[in-house]
N, C-alpha and C positions, 0 to 999 in steps of 0.2 A: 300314294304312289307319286302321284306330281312332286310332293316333298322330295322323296329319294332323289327323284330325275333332277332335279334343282340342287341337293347338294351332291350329286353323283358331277353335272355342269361344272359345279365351283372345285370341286375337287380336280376334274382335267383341266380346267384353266391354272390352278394351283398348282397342279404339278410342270405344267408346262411352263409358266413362271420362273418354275423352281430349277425345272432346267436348263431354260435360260441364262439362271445368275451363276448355275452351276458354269455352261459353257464362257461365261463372259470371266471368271474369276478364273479358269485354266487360262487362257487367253492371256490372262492380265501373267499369272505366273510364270507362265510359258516365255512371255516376253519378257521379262524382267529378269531370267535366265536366262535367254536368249545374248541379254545385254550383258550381263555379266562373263558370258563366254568369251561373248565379244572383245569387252576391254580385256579383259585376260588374254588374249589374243594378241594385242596391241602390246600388251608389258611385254610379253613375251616379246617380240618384233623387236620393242625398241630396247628390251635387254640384251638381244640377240648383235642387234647392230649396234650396241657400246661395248660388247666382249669382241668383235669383230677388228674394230677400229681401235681397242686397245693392243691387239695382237698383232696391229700391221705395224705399230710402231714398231721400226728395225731398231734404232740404234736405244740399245740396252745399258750397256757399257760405255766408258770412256776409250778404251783400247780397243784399233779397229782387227786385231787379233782374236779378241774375246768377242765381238760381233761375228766375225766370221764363223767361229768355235762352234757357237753357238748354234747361228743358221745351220752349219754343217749337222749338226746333232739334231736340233728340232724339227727342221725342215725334210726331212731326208727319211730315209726309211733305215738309217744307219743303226741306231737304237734297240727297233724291229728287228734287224738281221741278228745283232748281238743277243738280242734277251731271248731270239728263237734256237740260236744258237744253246746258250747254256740252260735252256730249257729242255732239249731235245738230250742233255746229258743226266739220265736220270739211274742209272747201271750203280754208281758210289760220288761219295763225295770229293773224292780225291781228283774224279773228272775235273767236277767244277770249280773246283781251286787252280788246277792244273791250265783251266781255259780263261779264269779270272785274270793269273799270273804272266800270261803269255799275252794276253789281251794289251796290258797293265805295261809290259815290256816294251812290245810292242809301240804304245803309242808314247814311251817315254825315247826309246830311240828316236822315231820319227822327229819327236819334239826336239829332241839332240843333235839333229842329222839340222835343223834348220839356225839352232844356237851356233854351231861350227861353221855357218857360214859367216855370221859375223866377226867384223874384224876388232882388235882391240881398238878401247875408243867411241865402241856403241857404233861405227859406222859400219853401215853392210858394203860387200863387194860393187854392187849397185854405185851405192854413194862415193867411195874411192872415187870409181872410174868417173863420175859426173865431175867431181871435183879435178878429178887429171885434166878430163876437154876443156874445163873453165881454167885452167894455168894456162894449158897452150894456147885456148884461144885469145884472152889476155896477152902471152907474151907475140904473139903475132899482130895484135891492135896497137903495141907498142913499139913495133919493129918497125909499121907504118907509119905511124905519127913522126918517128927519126928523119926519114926520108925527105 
């Protein structure tokens, strides 16, 4: 009997041992995921903040026409409004052709409506008139100088 009671002894120290190593190896796992969540964590952040800062770069283009274009359409919920639009045309196809075409018209006029202001020569109305006040003012700096 004493025998049993002596390995009955080593067997609960045994197992208590055993669950010891058990909770010390979660622990270790546990945090060894832990850290990996972590750095994942961290990539994410700093891949976040280099998609961020490449997207504030504005100037895309060399033409500050195609900058503007552009901001106008990206920034804008303009895009949204168009694509809810021909979305919302689902009855035939001839709708969305028909909203395509007018869309498409549409901004080729406007485009038109700003080419007609220019004057031949590539200069716009603007630029005339700048160059007009620099004649006159010229010939008035020289009306003085006579005197």
């Amino acid at each position: 009997m004493q025998v049993e009671r002596e390995n009955l002894a080593e067997e609960i120290l045994l197992r208590e041992y055993i669950r010891k190593a058990i909770k010390i190896i979660k622990n270790k796992r546990k945090n060894t995921q832990q850290e990996k969540i972590k750095e994942e964590k961290e990539l994410r952040i700093l891949i976040r903040k280099a998609i961020l800062n490449e997207a504030k770069k504005v100037p895309k283009w060399e033409s500050y026409g195609k900058n503007n274009l552009d901001v106008m359409l990206m920034k804008t919920n303009f895009l949204d409004a168009l694509e809810t639009g021909y979305k919302s045309l689902t009855t035939t196809n001839i709708q969305r052709t028909s909203y395509m075409k007018h869309i498409t018209q549409n901004v080729k006029k406007t485009l038109n409506l700003e080419k007609a202001k220019e004057v031949p020569g590539g200069q716009t109305h603007q630029e005339l008139e700048l160059n007009e006040e620099e004649e006159i003012n010229f010939d008035e700096d020289e009306e003085t100088e006579e005197e």
